[in-house]
Structure formats: structure tokens, C-alpha cells
C-alpha positions in Angstrom: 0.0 0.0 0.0 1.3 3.4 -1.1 1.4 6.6 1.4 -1.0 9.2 0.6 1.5 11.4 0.0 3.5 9.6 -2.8 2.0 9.4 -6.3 1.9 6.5 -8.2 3.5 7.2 -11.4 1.2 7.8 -14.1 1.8 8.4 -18.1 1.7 12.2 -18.4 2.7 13.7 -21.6 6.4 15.3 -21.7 6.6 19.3 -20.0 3.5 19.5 -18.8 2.6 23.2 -17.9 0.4 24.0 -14.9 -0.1 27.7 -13.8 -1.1 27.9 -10.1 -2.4 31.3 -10.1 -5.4 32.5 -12.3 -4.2 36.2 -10.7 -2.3 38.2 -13.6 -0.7 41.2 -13.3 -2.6 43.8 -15.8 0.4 44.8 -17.6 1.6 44.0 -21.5 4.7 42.6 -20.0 5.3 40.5 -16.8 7.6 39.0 -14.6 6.7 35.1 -13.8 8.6 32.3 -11.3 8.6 29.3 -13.4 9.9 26.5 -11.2 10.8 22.7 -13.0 10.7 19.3 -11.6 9.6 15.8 -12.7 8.3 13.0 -10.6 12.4 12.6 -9.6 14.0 15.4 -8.3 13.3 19.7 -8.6 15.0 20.7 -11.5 15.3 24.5 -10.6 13.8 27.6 -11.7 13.7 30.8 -13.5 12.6 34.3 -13.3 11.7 35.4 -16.9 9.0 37.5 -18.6 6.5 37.3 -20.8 2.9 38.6 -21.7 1.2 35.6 -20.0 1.9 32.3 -18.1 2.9 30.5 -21.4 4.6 33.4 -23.2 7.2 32.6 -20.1 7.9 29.5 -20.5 8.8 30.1 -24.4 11.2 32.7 -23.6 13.1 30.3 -20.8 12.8 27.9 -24.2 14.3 30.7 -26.4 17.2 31.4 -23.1 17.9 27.8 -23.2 17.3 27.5 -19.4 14.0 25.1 -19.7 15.6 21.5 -18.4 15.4 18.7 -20.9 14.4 16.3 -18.4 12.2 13.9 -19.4 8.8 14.4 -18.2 9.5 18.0 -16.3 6.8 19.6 -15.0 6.7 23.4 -14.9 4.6 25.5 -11.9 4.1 29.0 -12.7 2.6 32.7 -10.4 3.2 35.7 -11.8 5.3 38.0 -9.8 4.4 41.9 -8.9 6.2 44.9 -8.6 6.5 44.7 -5.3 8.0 41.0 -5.9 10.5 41.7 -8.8 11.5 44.7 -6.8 13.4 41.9 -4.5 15.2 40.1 -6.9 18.4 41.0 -8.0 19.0 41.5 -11.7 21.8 39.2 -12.0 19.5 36.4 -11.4 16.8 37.2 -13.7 16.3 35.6 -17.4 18.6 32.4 -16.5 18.6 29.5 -14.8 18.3 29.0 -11.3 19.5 26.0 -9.1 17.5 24.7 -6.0 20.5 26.6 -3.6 20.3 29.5 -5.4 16.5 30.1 -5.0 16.8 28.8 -1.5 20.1 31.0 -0.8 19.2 34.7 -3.3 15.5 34.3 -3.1 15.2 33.0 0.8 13.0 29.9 -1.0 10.0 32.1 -1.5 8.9 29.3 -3.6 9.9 26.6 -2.1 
């Protein structure tokens, strides 16, 4: 018998994208977290922007910072000004470990 809190593995189609918040910052352009793990292991995350939740996840595509892990799942919230305001430049538009989120961004994600 399997915990409630494991998951059996199911077939899921490759990079599924879920966006956890419906809220949207009314702006042309915005700032998103997108955060990457499969059924294995986090793979990391990203702060890039983009007009809407899946505008984000192409331009992390077009940065080559989107993991080719097979089967990665990507979790997405729009950030606000407030938010972006807090994170440093130098770790914007590029790939983010779990340490660094943890360590620069004091795990607000996590």
C-alpha cells in the first residue's frame, strides 16, 4: 500500500505546464517564477517575462534555461512589482538552481 503522499506514477505527456495562479498582473509585459521538476527530483527555476503564463515558459525555451528532463513539469505565479522589486538583476532571465533560490530568493517558492 502506497502513502497518501506519494504518487503513483502515471503516463503524463512530456513538459506538462500548470499555472497555479489564475491572478495576472494587468500589464503587456510581466515577470513570472517558473519552477521545474519531474516525478524525480526539482530541476530549478527561472525568473523570466512574458505577456502571459505560457509566453514565459517560451522565452526560458528561447534562453535555453527550460531542463530537458524527461517528463518535467513546470509550476508557474506571476510575480508583482513589489515581488520583482526583490530580486536581484543578476539572477533574472537564466537558470536557477535549488541553492540559489533557496540561498538569493530565501525559498519564496519553495
Amino acid at each position: 500500500m502506497t502513502p497518501g503522499y506519494i504518487r503513483k506514477a502515471q503516463p503524463r505527456t512530456p513538459r506538462r505546464a500548470v499555472c497555479q495562479s489564475g491572478d495576472v498582473p494587468d500589464r503587456s509585459v510581466s515577470w513570472y517564477f517558473l519552477s521545474f521538476a519531474n516525478t524525480h527530483r526539482n530541476l530549478g527555476g527561472a525568473v523570466v517575462e512574458g505577456r502571459d503564463y505560457h509566453a514565459a515558459i517560451r522565452r526560458a525555451h528561447d534562453l535555453g534555461i527550460y531542463p530537458k528532463a524527461r517528463n518535467c513539469e513546470v509550476l508557474g505565479t506571476p510575480l508583482y512589482d513589489d515581488d520583482i522589486k526583490q530580486i536581484p538583476e543578476t539572477i533574472r532571465n537564466r537558470h536557477l538552481t535549488a541553492n540559489e533560490i533557496i540561498g538569493q530568493l530565501h525559498g519564496w517558492w519553495f
